[in-house]
N, C-alpha and C positions, 0 to 999 in steps of 0.2 A: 700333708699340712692341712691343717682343720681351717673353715671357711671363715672370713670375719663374724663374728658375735656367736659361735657356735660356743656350747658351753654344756656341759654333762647335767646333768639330774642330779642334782645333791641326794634324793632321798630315794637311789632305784634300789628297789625293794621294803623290804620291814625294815624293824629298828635293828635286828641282829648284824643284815647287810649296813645298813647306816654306821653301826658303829663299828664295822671291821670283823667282825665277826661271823663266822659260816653261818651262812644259810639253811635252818633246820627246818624248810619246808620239805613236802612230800615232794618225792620225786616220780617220775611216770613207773618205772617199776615197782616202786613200792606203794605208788596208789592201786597198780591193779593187783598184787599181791594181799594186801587189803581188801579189798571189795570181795577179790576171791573168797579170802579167811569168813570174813562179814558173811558174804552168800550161803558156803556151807555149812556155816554155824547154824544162821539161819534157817536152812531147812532139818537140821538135824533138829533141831528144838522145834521146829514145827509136826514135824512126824513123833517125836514122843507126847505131846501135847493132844494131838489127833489121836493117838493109842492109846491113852490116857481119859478118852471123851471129853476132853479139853478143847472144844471146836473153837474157840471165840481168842479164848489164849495161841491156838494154830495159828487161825489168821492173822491176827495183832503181828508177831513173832515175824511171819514171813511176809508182811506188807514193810513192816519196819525194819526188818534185812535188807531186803531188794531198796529202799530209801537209801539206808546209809550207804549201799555199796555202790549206788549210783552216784551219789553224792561224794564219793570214794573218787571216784571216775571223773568226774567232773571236775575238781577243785585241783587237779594233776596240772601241774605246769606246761602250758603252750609253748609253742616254737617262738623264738623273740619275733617281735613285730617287726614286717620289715615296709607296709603298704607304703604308696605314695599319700600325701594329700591329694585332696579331690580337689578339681576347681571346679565351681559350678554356680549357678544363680541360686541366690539365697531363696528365692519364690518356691522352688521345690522343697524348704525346708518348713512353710510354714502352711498354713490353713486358708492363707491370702485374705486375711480379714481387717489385714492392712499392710501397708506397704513396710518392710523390713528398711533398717539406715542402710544400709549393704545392699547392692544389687547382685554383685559378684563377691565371693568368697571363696577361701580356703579350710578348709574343711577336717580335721583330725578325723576319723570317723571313732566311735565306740567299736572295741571289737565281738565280737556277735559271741555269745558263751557258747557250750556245746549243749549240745540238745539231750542232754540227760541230766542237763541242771534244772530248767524246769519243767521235764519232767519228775523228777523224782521228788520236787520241792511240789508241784501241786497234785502228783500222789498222796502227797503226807496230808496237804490241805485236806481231799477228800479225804481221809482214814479219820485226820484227827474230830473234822466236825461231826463223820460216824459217828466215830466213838461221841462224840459231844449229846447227840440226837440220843443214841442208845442208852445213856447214862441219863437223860431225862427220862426216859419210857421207863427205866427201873427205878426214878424214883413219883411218878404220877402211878405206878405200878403195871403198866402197860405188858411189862413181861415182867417174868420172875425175876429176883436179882443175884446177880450170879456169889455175891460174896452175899450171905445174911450178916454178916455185924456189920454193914456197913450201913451208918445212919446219913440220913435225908442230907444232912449238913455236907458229908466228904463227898454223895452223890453231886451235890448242887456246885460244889468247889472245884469239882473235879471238870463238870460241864462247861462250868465257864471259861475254866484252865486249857480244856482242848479250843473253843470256840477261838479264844484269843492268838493260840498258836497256830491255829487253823487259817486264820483271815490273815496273820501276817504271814504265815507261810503262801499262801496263794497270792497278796501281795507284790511278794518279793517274785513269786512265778510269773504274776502279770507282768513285772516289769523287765524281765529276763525275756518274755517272750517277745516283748513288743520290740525292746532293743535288738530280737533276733530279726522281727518282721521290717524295721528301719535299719538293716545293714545295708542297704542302699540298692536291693533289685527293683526292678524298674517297676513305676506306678506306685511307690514307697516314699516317705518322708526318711531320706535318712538323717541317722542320731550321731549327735558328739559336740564338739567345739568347734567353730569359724570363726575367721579372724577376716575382719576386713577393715576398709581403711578408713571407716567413720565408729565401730566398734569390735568386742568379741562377742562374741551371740554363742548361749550356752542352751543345746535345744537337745535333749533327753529326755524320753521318759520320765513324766513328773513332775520336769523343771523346763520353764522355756521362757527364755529371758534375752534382752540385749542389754550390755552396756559398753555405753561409749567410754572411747579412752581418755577423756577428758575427767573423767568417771575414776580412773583407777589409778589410787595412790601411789599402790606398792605389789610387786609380782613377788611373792617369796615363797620358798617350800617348808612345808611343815607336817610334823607327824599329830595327825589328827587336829581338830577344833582348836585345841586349845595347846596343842605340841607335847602332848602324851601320853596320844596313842601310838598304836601299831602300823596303820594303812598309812605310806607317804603322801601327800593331798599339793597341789599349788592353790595355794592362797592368794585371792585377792583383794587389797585392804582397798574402800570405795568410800571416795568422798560423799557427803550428805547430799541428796537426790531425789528425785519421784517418789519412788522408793525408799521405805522403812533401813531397807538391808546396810549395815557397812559392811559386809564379808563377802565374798563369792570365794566356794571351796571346790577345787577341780580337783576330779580323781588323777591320782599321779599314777594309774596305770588299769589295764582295760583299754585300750588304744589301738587299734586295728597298724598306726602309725609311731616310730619308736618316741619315748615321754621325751628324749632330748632334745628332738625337735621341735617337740609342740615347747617346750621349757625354753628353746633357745629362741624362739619366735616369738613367745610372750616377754620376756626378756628383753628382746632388741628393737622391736618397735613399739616397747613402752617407754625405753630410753633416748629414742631415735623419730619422737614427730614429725622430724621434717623426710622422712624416707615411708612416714604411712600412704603416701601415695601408688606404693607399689603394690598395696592389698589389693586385690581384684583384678590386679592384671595378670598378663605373662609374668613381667620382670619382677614381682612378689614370688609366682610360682616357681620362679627359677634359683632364687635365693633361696626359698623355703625345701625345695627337693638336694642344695648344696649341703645343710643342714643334717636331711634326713643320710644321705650318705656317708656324711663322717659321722653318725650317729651309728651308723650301720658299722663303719670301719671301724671306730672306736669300741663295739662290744666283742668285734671280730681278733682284735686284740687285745682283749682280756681274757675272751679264753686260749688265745695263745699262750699267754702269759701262765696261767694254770697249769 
């Protein structure tokens, strides 16, 4: 029997999951089956490329292999979340450049990606702003140019075109790493959601914010911004404030801890003020671990069910 206020994830997974239908993500065998294919294509086109005196097409070919097939590896579905929350003082999460509403919290952590994601995303960075540098030297004439018809304009389009993919690609690596570096070993700020009993303080990579629940209108789940897209998100619709924002959008998955619980917690003592008194103590953590275990039980019985 599931704990009071305990309540599923309306949106666990994509839209395919959302609306009953299979799940056509990659699966772990077929992502490394992939990567493989990816890998030896790639060297096979790098070795005719190479015997061709095509050095520059070699390279390109086999930096841009070993990416995708990492990236192959990467994006492969983890083992379901099963962490505890953390309880901990909110002062480790922040820069202490002022005192946090929360002394004490409960903590969702972010779950830390694997380490071939940004790697193989800020390999790309550096290839693609190479490529960006080299494509200016061929068109200042710095070295020959590898295509002759190709005029100053597709040169200069193209430099910019890698620049751009380059910074958000090493972007998107910074933020992967740093999420790796705050998965909470020690002398670390770690990253994710806390919940405690004066706010929810949303501190990630990026974004690092409090707001109090006085603050938040409506807990609901939604598929993307504006309900359609793909990624499930919990939404929080926030009365007028300090703060410009009415929105706060949490990732509905990435969670070191299962979404159900962080869903049933947001949920129930946004309904439930007179019981936000148990955020930061035991009797919060105890409700909030009742939670994560029929959250656990409950996915444990759906693949029974299958």
């Amino acid at each position: 029997m599931a704990s009071e206020g305990f309540e599923r994830f309306p949106l666990r997974g994509a839209r395919a999951a959302a609306g009953g239908r299979r799940d056509s993500s990659l699966s772990r065998a077929g992502a490394l089956v992939l990567a493989v294919c990816i890998g030896v294509g790639a060297i096979l086109f790098a070795r005719r490329s190479a015997a061709a005196g095509e050095t520059v097409q070699a390279w390109s070919g086999l930096i841009g292999g070993a990416c995708l097939a990492l990236l192959c590896i990467g994006v492969a579905p983890q083992a379901p979340p099963r962490a505890r929350f953390r309880y901990l003082n909110q002062l480790v999460m922040t820069r202490a450049e002022r005192p946090p509403l929360d002394s004490w919290v409960h903590l969702a952590p972010t779950r830390v990606p694997r380490p071939v994601l940004p790697v193989a995303l800020g390999t790309a960075a550096l290839a693609l702003l190479g490529a960006a540098v080299f494509a200016a030297l061929q068109l200042f004439g710095a070295v020959p140019r590898l295509n002759e018809s190709a005029g100053a304009g597709g040169l200069a389009i193209g430099a910019l075109c890698c620049v751009l993919l380059g910074v958000g690609a090493g972007w998107v690596a910074w933020l992967m790493l740093m999420r790796g570096i705050r998965g909470g070993s020690y002398a670390t700020r770690p990253s994710g959601v806390a919940l405690g009993a004066a706010a929810v303080a949303v501190r990630v990579p990026g974004r690092d914010v409090e707001l109090p629940w006085g603050r938040i209108a409506r807990v609901s789940a939604n598929l993307g911004a504006e309900g359609r897209g793909e990624t499930p998100v919990i939404r929080l619709d926030l009365l007028p404030g300090d703060g410009s924002e009415r929105t706060q959008l949490l990732a509905g998955t990435g969670y070191a801890v299962p979404v159900d619980a962080l869903w049933s917690a947001l949920r129930w003592y946004h309904a439930h003020p007179e019981a936000r008194w148990e955020l930061g103590r035991v009797e919060g953590q105890r409700r909030i671990d009742g939670w994560r275990a029929d959250a656990i039980a409950a996915r444990a019985g759906e693949r029974n069910v299958r």
